[in-house]
DRENPA-3360 file (N, C-alpha, C; in nm, 2 decimals, always signed):
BEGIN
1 = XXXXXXXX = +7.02/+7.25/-0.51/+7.10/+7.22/-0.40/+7.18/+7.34/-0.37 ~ +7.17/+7.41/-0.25/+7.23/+7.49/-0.19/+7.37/+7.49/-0.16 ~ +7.47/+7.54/-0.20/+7.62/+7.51/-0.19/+7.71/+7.58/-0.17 ~ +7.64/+7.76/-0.14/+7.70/+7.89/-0.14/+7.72/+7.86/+0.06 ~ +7.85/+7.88/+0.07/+7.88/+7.91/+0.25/+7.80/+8.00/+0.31 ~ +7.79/+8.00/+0.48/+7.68/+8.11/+0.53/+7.86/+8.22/+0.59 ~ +7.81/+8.34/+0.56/+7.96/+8.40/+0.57/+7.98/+8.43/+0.76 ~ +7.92/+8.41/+0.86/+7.94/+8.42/+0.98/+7.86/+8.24/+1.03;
9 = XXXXXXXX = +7.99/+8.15/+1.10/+7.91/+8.02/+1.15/+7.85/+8.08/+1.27 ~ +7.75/+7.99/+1.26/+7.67/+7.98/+1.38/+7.65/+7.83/+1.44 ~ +7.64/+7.84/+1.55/+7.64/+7.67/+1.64/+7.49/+7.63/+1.60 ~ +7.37/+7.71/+1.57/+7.23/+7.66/+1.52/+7.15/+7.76/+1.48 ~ +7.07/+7.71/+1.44/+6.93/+7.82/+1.38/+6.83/+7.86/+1.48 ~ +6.77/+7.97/+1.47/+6.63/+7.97/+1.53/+6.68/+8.06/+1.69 ~ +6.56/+8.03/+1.79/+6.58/+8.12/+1.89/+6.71/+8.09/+1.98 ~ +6.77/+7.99/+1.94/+6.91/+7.95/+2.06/+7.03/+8.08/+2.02;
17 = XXXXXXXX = +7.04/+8.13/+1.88/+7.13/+8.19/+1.87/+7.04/+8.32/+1.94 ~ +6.97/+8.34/+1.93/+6.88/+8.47/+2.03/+6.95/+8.45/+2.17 ~ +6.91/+8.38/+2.27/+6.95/+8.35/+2.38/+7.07/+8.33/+2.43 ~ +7.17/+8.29/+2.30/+7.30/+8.32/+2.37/+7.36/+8.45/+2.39 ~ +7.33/+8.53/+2.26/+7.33/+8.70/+2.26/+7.30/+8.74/+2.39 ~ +7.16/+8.71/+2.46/+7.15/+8.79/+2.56/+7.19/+8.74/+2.68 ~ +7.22/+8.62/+2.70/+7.35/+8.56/+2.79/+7.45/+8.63/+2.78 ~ +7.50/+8.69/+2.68/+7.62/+8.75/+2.66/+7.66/+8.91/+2.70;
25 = XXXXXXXX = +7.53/+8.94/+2.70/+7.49/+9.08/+2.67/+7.45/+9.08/+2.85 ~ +7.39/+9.01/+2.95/+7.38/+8.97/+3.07/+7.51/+9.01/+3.15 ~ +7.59/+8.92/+3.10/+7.69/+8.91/+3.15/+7.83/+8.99/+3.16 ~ +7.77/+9.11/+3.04/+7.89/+9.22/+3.04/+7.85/+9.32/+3.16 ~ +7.94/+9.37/+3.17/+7.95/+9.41/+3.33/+7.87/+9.63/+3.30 ~ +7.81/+9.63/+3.37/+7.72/+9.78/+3.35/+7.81/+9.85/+3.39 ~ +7.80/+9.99/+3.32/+7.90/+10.09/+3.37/+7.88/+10.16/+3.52 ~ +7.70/+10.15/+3.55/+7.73/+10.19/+3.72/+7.83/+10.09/+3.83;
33 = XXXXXXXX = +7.80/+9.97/+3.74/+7.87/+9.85/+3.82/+8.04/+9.85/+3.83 ~ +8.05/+9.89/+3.71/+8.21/+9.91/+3.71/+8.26/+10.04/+3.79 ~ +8.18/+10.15/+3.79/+8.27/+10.26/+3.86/+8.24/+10.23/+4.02 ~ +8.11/+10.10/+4.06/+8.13/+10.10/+4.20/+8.22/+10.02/+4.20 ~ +8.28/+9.92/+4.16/+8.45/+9.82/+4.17/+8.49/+9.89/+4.17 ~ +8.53/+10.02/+4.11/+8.69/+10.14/+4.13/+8.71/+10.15/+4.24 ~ +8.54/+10.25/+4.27/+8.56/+10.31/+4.41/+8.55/+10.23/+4.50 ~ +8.55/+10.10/+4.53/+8.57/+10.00/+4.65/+8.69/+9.94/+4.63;
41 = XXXXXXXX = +8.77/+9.92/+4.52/+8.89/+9.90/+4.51/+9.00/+10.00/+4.53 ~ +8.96/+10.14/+4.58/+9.05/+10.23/+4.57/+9.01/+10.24/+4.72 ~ +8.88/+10.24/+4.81/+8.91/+10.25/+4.92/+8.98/+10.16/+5.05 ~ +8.93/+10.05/+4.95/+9.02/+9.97/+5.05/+9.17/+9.96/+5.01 ~ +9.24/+10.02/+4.93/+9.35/+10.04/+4.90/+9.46/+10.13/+5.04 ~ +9.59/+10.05/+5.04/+9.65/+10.13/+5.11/+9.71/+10.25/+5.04 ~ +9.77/+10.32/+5.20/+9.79/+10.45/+5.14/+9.93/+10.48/+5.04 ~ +9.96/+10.36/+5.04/+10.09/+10.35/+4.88/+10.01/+10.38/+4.78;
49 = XXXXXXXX = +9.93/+10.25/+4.79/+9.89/+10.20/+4.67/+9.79/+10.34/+4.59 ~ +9.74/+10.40/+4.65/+9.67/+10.51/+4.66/+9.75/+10.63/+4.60 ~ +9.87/+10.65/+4.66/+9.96/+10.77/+4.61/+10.03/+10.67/+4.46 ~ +10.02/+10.54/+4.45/+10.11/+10.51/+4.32/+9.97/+10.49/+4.17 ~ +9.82/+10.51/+4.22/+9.71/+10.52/+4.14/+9.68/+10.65/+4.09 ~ +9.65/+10.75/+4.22/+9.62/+10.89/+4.16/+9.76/+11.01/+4.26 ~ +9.85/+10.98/+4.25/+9.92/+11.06/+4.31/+9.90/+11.10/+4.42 ~ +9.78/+11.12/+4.51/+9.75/+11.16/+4.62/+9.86/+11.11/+4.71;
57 = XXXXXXXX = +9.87/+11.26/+4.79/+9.96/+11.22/+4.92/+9.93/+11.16/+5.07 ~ +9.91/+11.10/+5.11/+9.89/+11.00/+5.24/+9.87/+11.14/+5.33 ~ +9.77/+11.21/+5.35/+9.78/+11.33/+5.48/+9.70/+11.27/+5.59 ~ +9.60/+11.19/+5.59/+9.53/+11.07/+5.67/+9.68/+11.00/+5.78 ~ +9.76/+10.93/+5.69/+9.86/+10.85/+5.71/+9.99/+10.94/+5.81 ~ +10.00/+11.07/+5.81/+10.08/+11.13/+5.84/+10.01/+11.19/+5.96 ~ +9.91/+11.23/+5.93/+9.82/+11.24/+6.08/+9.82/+11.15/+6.22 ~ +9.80/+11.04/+6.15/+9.79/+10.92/+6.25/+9.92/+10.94/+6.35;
65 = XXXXXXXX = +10.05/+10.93/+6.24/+10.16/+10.92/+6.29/+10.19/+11.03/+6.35 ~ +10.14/+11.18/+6.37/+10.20/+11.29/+6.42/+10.10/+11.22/+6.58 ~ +9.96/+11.19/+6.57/+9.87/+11.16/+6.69/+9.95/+11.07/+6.77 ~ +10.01/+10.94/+6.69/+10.09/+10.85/+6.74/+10.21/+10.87/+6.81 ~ +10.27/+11.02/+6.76/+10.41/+11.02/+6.82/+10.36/+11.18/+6.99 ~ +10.25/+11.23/+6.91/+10.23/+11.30/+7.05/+10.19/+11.21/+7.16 ~ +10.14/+11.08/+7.14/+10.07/+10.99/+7.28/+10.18/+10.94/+7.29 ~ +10.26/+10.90/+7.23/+10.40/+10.85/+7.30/+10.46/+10.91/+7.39;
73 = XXXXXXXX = +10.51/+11.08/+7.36/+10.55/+11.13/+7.42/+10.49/+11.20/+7.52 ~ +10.37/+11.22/+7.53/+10.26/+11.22/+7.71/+10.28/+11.10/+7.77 ~ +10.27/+11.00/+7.71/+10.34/+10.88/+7.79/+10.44/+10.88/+7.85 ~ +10.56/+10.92/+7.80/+10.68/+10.92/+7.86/+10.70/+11.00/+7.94 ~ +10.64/+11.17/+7.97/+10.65/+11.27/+8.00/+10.53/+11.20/+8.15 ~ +10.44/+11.12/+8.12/+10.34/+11.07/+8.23/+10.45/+11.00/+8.35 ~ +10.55/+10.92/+8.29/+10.59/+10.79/+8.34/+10.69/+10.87/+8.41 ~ +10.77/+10.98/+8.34/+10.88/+11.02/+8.41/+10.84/+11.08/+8.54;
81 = XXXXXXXX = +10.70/+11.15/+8.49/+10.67/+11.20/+8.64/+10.61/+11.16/+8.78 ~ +10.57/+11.04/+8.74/+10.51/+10.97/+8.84/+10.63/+10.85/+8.87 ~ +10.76/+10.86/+8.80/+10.85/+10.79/+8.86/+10.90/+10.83/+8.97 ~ +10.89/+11.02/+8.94/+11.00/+11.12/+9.02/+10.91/+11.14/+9.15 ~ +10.78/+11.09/+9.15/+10.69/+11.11/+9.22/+10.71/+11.01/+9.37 ~ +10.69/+10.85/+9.25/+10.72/+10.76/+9.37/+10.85/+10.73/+9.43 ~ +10.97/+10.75/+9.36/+11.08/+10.76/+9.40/+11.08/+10.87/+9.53 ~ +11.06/+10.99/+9.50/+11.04/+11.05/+9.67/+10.99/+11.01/+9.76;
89 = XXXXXXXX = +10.83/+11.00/+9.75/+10.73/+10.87/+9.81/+10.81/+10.76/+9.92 ~ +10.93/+10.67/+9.83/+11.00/+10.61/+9.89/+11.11/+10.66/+9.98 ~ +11.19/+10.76/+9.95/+11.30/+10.77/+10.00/+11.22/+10.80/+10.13 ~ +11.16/+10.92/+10.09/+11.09/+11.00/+10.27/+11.06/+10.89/+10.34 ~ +10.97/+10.73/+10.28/+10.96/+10.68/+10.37/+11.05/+10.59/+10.43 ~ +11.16/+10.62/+10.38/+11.28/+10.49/+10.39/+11.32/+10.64/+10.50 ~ +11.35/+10.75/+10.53/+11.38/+10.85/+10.59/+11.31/+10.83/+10.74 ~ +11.17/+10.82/+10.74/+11.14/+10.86/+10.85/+11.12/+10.78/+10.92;
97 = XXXXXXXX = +11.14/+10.61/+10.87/+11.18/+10.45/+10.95/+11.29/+10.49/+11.03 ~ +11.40/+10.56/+10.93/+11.54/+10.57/+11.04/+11.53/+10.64/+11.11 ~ +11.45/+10.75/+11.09/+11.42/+10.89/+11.21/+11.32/+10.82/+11.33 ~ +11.23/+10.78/+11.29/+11.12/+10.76/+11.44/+11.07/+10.61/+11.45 ~ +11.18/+10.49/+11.37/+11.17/+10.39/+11.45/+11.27/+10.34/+11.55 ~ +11.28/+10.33/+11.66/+11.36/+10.32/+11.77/+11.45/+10.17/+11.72 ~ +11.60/+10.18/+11.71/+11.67/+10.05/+11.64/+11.62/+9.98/+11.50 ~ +11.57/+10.09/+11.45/+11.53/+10.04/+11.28/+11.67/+9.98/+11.22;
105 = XXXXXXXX = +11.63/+9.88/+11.11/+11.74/+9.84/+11.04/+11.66/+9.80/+10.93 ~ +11.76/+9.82/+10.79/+11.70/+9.79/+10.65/+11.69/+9.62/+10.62 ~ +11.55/+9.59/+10.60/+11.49/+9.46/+10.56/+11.46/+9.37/+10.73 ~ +11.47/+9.51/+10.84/+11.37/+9.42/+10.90/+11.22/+9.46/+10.95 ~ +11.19/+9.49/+10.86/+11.02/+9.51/+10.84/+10.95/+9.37/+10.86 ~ +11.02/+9.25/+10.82/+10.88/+9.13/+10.89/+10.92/+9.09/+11.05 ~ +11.03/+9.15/+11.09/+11.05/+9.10/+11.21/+11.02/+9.21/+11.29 ~ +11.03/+9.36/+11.29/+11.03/+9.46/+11.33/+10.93/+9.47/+11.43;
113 = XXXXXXXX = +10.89/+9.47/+11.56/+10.81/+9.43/+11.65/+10.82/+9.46/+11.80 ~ +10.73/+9.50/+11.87/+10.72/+9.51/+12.04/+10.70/+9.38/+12.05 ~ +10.68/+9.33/+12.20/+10.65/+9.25/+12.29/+10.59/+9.29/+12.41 ~ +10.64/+9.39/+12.46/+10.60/+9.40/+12.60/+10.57/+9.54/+12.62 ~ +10.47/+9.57/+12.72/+10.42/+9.69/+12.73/+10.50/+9.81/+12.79 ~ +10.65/+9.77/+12.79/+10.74/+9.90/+12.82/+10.84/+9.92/+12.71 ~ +10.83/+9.79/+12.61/+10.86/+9.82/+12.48/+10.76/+9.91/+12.39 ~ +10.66/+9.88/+12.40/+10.52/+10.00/+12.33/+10.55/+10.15/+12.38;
121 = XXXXXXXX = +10.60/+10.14/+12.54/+10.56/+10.31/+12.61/+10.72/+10.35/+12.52 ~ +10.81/+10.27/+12.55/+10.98/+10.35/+12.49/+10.96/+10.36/+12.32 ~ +10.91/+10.28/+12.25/+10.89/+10.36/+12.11/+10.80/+10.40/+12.07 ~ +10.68/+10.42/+12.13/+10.60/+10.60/+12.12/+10.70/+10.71/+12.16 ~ +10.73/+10.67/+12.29/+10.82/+10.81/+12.34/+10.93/+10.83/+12.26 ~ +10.99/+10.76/+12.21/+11.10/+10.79/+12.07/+11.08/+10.85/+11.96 ~ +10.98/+10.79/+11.91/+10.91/+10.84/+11.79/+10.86/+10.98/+11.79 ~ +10.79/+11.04/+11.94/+10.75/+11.12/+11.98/+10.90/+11.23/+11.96;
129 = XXXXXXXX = +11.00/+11.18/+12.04/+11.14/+11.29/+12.11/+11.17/+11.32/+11.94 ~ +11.23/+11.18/+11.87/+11.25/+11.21/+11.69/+11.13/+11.31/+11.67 ~ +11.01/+11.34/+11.67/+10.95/+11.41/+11.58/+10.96/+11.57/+11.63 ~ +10.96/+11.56/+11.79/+10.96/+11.73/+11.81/+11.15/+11.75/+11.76 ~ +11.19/+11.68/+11.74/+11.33/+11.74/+11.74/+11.37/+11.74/+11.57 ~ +11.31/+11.71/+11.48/+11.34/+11.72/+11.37/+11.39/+11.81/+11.30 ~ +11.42/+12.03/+11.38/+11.43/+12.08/+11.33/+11.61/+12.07/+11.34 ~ +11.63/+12.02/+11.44/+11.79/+11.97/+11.53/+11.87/+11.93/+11.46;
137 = XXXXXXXX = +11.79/+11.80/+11.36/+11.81/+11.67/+11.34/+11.82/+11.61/+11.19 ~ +11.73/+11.65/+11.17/+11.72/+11.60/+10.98/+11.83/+11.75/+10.92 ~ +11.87/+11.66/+10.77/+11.97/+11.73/+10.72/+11.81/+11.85/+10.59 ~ +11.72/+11.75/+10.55/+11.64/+11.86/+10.51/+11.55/+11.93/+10.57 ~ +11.46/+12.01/+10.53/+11.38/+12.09/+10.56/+11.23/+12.02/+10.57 ~ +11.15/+12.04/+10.65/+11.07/+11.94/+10.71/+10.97/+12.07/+10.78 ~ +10.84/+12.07/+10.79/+10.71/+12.18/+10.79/+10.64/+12.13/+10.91 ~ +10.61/+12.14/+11.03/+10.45/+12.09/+11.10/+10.39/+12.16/+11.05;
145 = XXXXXXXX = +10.24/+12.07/+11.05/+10.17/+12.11/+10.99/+10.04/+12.12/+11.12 ~ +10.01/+12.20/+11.14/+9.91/+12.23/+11.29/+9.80/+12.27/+11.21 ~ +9.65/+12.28/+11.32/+9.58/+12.25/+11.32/+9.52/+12.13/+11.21 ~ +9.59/+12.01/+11.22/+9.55/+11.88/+11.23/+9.53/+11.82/+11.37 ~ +9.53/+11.84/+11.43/+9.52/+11.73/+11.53/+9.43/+11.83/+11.62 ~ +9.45/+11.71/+11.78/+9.36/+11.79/+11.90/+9.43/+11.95/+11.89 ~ +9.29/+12.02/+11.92/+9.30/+12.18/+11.96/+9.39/+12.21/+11.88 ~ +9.43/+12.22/+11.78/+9.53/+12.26/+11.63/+9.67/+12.24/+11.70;
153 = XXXXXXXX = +9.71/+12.12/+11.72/+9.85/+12.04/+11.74/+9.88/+12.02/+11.64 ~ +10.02/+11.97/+11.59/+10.06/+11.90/+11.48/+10.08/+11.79/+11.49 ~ +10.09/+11.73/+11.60/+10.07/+11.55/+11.63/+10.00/+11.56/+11.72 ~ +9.91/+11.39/+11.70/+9.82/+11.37/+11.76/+9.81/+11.21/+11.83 ~ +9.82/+11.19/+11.96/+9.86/+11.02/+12.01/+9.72/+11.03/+12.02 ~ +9.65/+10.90/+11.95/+9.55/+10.83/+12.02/+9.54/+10.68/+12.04 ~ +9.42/+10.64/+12.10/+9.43/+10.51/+12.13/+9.28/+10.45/+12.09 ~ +9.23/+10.42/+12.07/+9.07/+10.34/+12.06/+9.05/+10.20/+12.15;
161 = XXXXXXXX = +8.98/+10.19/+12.21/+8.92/+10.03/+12.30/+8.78/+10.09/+12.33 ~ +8.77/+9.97/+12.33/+8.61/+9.91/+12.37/+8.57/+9.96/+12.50 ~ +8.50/+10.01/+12.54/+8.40/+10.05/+12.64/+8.42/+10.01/+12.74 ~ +8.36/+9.88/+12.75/+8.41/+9.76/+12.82/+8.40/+9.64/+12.75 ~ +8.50/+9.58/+12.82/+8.54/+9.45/+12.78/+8.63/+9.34/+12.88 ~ +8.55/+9.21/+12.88/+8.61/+9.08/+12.97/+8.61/+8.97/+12.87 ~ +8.78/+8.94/+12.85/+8.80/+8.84/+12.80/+8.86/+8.70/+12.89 ~ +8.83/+8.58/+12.90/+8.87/+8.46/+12.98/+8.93/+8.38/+12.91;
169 = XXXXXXXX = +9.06/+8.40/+12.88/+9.13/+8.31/+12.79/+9.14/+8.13/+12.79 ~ +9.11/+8.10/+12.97/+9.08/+7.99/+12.99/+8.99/+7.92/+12.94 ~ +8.90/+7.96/+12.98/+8.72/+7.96/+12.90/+8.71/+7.98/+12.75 ~ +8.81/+8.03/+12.72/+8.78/+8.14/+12.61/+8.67/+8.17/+12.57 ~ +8.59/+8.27/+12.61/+8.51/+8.37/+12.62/+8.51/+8.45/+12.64 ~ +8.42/+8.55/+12.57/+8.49/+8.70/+12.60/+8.34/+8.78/+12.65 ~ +8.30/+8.88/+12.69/+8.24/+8.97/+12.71/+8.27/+9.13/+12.63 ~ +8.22/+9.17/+12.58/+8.26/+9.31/+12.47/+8.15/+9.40/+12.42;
177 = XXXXXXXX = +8.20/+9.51/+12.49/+8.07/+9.61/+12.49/+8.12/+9.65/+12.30 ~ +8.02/+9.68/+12.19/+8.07/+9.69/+12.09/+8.12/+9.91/+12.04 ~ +8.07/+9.98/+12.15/+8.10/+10.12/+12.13/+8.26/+10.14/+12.14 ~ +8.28/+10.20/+12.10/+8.43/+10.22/+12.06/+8.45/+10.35/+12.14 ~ +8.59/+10.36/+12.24/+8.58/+10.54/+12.30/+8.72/+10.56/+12.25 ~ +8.76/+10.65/+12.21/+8.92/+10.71/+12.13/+8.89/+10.83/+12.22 ~ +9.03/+10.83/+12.25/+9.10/+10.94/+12.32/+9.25/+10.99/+12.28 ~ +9.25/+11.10/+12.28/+9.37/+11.19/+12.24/+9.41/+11.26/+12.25;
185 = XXXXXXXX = +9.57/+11.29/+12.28/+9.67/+11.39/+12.33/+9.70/+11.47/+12.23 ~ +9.69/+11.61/+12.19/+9.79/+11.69/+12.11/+9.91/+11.72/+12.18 ~ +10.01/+11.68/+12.09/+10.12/+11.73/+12.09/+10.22/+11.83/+12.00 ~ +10.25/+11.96/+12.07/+10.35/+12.08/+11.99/+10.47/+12.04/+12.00 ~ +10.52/+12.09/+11.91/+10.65/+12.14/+11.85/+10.74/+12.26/+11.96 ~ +10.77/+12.24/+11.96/+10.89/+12.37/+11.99/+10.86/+12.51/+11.96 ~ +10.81/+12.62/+11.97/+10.79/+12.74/+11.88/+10.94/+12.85/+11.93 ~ +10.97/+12.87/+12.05/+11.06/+12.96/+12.07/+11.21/+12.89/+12.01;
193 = XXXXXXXX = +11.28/+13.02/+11.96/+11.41/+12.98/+11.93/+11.47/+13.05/+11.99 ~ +11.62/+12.96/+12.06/+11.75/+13.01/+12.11/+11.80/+12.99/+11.97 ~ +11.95/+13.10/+11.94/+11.97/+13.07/+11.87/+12.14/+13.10/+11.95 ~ +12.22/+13.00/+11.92/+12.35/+13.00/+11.98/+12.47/+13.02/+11.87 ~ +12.43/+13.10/+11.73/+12.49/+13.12/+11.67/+12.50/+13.30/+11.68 ~ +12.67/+13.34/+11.68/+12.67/+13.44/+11.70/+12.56/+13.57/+11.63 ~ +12.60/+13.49/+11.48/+12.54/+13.59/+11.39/+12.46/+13.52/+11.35 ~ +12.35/+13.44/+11.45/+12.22/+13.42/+11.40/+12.17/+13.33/+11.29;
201 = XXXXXXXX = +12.30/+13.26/+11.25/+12.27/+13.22/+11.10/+12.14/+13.05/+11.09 ~ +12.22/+13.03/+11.26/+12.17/+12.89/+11.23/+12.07/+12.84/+11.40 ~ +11.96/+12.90/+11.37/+11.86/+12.88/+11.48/+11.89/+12.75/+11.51 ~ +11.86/+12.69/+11.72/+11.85/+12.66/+11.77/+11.73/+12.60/+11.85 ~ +11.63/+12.53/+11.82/+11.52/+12.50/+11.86/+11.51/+12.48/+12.02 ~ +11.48/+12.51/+12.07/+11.46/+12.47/+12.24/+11.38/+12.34/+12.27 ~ +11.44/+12.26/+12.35/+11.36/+12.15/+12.40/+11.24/+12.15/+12.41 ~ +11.13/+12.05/+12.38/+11.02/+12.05/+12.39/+11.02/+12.00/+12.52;
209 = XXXXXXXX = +10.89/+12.02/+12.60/+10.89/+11.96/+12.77/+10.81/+11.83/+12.73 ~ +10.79/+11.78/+12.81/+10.76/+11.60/+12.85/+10.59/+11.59/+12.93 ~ +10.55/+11.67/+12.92/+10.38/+11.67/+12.93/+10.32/+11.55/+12.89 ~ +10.36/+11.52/+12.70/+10.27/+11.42/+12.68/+10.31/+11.30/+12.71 ~ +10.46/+11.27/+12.82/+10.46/+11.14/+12.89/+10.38/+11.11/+12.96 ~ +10.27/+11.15/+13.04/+10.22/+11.16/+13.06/+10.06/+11.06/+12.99 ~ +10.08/+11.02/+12.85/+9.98/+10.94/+12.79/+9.99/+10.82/+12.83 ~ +9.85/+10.74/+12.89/+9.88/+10.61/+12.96/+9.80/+10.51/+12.86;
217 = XXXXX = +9.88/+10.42/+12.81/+9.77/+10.35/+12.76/+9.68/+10.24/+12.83 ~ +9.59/+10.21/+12.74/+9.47/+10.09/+12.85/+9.50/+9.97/+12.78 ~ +9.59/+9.89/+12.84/+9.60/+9.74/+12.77/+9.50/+9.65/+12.85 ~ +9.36/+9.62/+12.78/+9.28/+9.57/+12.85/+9.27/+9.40/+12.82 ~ +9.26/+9.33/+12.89/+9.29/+9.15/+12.90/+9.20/+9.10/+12.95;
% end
């Protein structure tokens, strides 16, 4: 009878203790396997965590932020200038309402309106007298700009209507040739100067003449 102890237990005899070994042996982790966990664990690491593992300094991190702070500041430098842009934009046009609309007043743009066809001829011809006289008149400095218009004018009046055209309001029916004919006046500026200052300092524009009163329009009905 056998009575001497076995000096390492085992849970059984035979090929099961084989099989747990290599279960065991399975399951320990391979050295290619462990150094790819490092380097997937280190890349997805932040850039702390990174400088508090191998000392490395965040220069990735410091980049971004120099990229980050130059687009800021083209932004701002963008915004400032297209502020100073439309801010002029506006004032000129808030300027040249008071210059060459005849009885302009601020915030009446939805009411602001003709009616009758000697209200249309008196503020063309206003707008017209305000624009040759601008050099007179405005406190800044202001350029025509010529050949824009008919025969290199610096303004130019036109008008566009239909060819022909019969409209019967009673009936309402119309007749309408669909060709379109535009016609247009150039109108100059002033070029000679009086100047009624002794010493010349401060030119005197001479009246423009009244020729382009002369433009008739076709209000056709």
């Amino acid at each position: 009878m056998e009575t001497q102890k076995l000096l390492t237990p085992v849970n059984s005899y035979g090929s099961q203790d084989g099989e747990v070994r290599m279960r065991l042996s399975a399951t320990s982790p391979q050295p290619e396997e462990e150094d790819l966990r490092r380097r997937l664990k280190y890349y997805f690491m932040s850039p702390c965590d990174k400088f508090r593992a191998k000392g490395r300094k965040p220069f990735k991190l410091v980049l971004q932020l120099v990229k980050i702070l130059i687009v800021t500041i083209q932004l701002i430098l963008f915004g400032l200038s297209n502020q100073m842009v439309v801010t002029f934009k506006e004032e000129n046009t808030i300027t040249f309402k008071h210059l060459f609309l005849k009885d302009y007043a601020e915030g009446s743009e939805d009411t602001y309106a003709v009616y009758t066809q000697a209200d249309v001829y008196d503020h063309i011809f206003y707008a017209v007298d305000k624009y040759l006289a601008i050099p007179n008149e405005t406190i800044g400095r202001y350029a025509y700009v010529h050949a824009a218009g008919v025969n290199k004018s610096a303004l130019m009046l036109c008008q566009q209507y239909y060819r022909k055209g019969r409209i019967d309001p009673a009936n309402d029916t119309f007749n309408i040739d669909p060709k379109i004919v535009t016609e247009c006046l150039g109108v100059d500026p002033p070029e000679k100067i009086i100047s009624s200052d002794p010493e010349g300092n401060f030119p005197v524009y001479q009246e423009p003449g009244n020729s382009y009163r002369n433009f008739t329009l076709k209000f056709y009905k």
